[in-house]
C-alpha positions, -999 to 999 in steps of 0.1 A, spaced: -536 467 -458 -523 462 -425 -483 461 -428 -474 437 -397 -440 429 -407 -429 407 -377 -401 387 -394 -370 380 -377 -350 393 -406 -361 430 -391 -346 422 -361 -311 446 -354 -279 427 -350 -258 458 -338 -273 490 -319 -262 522 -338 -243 547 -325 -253 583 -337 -225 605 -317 -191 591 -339 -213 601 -373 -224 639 -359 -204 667 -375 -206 685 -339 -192 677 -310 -215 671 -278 -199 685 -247 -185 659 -222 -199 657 -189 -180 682 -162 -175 668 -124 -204 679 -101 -190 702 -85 -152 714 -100 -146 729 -130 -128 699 -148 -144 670 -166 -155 642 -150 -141 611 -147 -148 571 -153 -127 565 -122 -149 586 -100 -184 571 -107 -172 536 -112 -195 531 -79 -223 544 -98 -231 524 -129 -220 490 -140 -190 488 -163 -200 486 -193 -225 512 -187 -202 536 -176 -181 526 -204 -211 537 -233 -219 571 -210 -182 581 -213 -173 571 -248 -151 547 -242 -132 521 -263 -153 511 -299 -180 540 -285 -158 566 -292 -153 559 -325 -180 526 -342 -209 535 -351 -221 500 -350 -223 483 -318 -228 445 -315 -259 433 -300 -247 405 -270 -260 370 -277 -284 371 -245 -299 406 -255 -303 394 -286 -325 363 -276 -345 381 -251 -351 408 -277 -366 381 -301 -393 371 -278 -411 410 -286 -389 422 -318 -391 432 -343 -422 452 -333 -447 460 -362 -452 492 -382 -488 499 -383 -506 519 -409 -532 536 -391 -556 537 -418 -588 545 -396 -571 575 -381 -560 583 -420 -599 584 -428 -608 603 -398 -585 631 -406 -594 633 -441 -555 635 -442 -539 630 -477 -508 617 -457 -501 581 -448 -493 577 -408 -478 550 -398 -474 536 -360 -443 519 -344 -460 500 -322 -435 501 -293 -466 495 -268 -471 459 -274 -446 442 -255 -454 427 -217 -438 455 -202 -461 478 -220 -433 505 -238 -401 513 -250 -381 507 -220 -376 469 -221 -351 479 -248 -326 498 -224 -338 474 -195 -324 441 -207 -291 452 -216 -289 470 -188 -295 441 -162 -274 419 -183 -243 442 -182 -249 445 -142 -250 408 -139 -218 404 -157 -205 429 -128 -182 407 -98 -199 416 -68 -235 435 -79 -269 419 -70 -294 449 -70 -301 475 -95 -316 508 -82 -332 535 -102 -362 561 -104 -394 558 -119 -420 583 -127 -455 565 -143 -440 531 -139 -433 523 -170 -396 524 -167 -398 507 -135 -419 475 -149 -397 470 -177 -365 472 -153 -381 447 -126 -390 420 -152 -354 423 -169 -342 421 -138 -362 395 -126 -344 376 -161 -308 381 -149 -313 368 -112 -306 402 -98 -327 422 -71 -344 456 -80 -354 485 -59 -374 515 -75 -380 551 -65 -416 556 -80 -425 595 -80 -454 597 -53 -478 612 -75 -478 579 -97 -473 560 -69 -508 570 -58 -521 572 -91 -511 544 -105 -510 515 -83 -514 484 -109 -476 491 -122 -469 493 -86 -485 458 -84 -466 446 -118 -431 458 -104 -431 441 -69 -449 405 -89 -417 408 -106 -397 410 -69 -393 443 -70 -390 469 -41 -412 503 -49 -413 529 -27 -432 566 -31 -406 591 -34 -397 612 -16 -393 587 5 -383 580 44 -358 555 31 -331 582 23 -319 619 36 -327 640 9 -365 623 9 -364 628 46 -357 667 44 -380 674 19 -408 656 32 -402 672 64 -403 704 40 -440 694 24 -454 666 35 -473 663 3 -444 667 -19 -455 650 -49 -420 639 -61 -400 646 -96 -379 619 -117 -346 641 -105 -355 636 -68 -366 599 -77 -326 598 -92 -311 611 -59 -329 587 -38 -315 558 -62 -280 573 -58 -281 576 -23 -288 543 -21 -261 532 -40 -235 551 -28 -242 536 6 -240 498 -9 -213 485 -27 -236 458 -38 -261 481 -60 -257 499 -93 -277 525 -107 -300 517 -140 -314 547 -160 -340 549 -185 -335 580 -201 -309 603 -195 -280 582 -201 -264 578 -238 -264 543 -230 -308 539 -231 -302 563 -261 -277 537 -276 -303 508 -270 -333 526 -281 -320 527 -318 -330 494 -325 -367 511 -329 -353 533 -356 -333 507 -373 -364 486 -377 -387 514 -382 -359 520 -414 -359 486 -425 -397 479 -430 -406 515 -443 -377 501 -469 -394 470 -472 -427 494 -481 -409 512 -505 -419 547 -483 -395 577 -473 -406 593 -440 -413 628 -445 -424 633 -407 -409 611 -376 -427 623 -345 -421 609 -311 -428 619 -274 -399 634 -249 -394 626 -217 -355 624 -206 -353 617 -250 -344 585 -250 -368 566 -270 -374 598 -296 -334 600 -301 -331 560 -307 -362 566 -333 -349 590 -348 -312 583 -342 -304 558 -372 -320 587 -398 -303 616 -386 -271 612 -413 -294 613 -441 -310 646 -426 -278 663 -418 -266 654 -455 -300 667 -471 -329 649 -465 -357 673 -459 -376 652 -437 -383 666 -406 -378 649 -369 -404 666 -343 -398 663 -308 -433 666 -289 -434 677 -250 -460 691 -223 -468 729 -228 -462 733 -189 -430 712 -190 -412 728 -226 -382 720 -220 -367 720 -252 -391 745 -264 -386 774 -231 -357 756 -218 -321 769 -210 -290 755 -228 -262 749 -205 -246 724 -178 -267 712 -154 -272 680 -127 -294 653 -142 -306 645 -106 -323 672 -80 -293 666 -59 -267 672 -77 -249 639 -77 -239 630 -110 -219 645 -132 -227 680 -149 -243 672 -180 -250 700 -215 -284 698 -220 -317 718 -223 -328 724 -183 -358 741 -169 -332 733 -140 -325 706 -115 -344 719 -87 -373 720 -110 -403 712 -95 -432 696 -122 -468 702 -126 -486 676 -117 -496 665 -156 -511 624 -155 -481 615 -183 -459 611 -151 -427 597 -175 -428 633 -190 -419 652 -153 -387 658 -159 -361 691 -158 -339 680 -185 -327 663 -221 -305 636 -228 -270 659 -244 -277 639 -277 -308 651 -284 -303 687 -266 -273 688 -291 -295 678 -319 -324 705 -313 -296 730 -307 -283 725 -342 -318 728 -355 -315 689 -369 -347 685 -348 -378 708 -344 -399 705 -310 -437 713 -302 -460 715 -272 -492 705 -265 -519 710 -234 -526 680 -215 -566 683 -229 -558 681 -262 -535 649 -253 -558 632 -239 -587 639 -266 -556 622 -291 -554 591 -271 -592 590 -274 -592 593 -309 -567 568 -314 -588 544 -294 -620 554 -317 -606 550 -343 -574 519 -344 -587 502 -312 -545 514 -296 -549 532 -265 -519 552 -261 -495 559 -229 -504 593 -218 -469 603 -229 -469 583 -264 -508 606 -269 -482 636 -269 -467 627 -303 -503 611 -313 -515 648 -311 -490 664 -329 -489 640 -357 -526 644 -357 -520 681 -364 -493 673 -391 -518 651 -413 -545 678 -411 -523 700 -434 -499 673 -448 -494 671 -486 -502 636 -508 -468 613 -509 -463 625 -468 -455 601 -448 -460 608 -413 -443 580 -386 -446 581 -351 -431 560 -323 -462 545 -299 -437 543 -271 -463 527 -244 -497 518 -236 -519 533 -219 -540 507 -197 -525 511 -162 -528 553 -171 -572 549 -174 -573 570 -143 -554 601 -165 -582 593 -190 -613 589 -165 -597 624 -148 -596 645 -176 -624 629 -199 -647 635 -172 -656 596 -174 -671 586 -142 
């Protein structure tokens, strides 16, 4: 039995927001550079206002844990959500697993992943902004940037996107899908702004990171009153918008009568793994012993190898000082195919959350990834985003030794057709 539950009465009315209902406190952000918090006045510039609002706990954020869904979001959500919950019962029989795995098929929308969730809200909030026509942000494999351009492109307002040079060359067909949407894409580093100047006079071949990617888009638009900066992980705010994948993913496993036991999801920045597991993390603090598994690249482990302190979300150390699990902002990434997963950092939210041992992490070679997104193609017909394959391998590893009742759920965040030359690379299929 297939469980495609696309009814509108899945659909979330209100995002859900995790940080008033934690027992802990996560630390505020500090000013770049002096030893003092930071400040909504001072990066007012930076984001739009409502944005900025949601990243600094502001008004009902501080305090409701239920956020109203605008009208417009709402709408545009409708035309992809809810997304269906997939029991994978092919990949069941191929493990021999006496677990049921289920798939939040995150993938299927025309953006191709998670990030149209953040994207749309995020466009809509600019556009309600006096005075802004261009959002500007980074973008490692594209995924991020497509979903941005075409949310965008629905709110009348001009995009410009810092796409990490490696993906850039790698990946040229979401090049092609973010400028059919009007978007500007350039290979960062890039000539277009100082710090990309310097370092490309530095290595020529510098492949680029999604912090220096962040800079460039800062630099920008601190030098254009006109342009705001959109972030797709990172930010509490994507955090904030991603729950309406867990408050779905809650709502139909209800509908199935079935208590996750396992709730596995790729990491990145953290945003679409936090808003999965975000609207089940009350139940865990207060008992539950299911378990929420954070799964990342063995040569970028973060949460796993990482350093717990302050640090700049961006390589040049423009925004605000942020408590998180670093491998540090200067960090420079291997360059892995799952280009969304090249990235120093983790959002505070879910650094707070593996730091109070509410979520467990794991790691995984890029090999055994790709073999995972294989499999899943054998075996379901899904292809997976190089990144989403992550979680598809650990959850993989789960079933083999899961118990009968288990049941294992795991957020598909993308697809993985604009990634086949990861695939050809490391399958050896040429």
């Amino acid at each position: 039995m297939n469980t495609d539950q696309s009814v509108s009465s899945f659909l979330p009315k209100s995002w859900y927001n995790v940080i008033p209902e934690l027992d802990f406190e996560i630390p505020k952000p500090l000013h770049p550079v002096e030893d003092r918090p930071a400040t909504v006045e001072e990066f007012n510039w930076l984001w739009s206002s409502e944005a900025l609002r949601i990243e600094f706990l502001q008004g009902e954020y501080a305090s409701n844990p239920w956020i109203d869904i605008p009208q417009p979001i709402l709408e545009a959500y409708s035309q992809y959500r809810p997304t269906q919950l997939y029991r994978a019962h092919a990949l069941e029989k191929y493990t021999g697993t006496k677990a049921e795995i289920y798939l939040k098929r995150e993938d299927q929308n025309p953006a191709g992943s998670h990030k149209l969730n953040t994207a749309l809200p995020q466009a809509f909030y600019a556009k309600n902004d006096e005075g802004v026509s261009t959002l500007v942000t980074d973008t490692g494999a594209g995924q991020w940037g497509s979903a941005l351009s075409m949310a965008s492109s629905r709110f009348d307002l001009a995009t410009k996107i810092f796409m990490t040079r490696k993906s850039y060359d790698d990946k040229p067909y979401r090049r092609y899908m973010m400028r059919m949407t009007g978007a500007e894409v350039y290979p960062s580093p890039s000539t277009l702004t100082q710090i990309g100047r310097d370092l490309l006079k530095e290595d020529p071949n510098q492949p680029g990171s999604l912090g220096i990617g962040m800079s460039e888009a800062i630099e920008l638009v601190r030098s254009s009153p006109d342009h705001r900066l959109a972030l797709g992980c990172m930010s509490y705010y994507a955090v904030l918008h991603q729950t309406v994948i867990g408050i779905e993913t809650k709502m139909q496993l209800e509908a199935l009568s079935r208590r996750p036991t396992h709730l596995v999801g790729c990491v990145g920045g953290g945003s679409n793994f936090a808003g999965f597991i975000g609207p089940f993390v009350k139940e865990k603090v207060t008992g539950s012993k299911m378990k929420f598994v954070a799964c990342e690249p063995d040569n970028i482990a973060t949460l796993s190898s990482g350093d717990y302190r302050y640090d700049w979300a961006d390589y040049g150390k423009f925004t605000p000082r942020i408590s998180m699990y670093t491998l540090g902002h200067d960090f420079q990434p291997p360059k892995i195919h799952s280009g969304g997963l090249r990235y120093h950092g983790k959002t505070p939210v879910l650094s707070a959350l593996v730091k109070n041992k509410i979520v467990e992490t794991q790691t995984v070679s890029q090999p055994r990834v790709f073999e995972a997104g294989q499999i899943l193609l054998k075996t379901e017909g899904i292809l997976p985003a190089p990144e989403s394959a992550h979680a598809i391998r650990v959850a993989l590893d789960i079933a083999s030794n899961a118990n009968a009742g288990d049941v294992i759920v795991v957020c598909l965040s993308g697809n993985g057709y604009l990634d086949l030359k990861g695939y050809a690379d490391e399958l050896s299929l040429e």
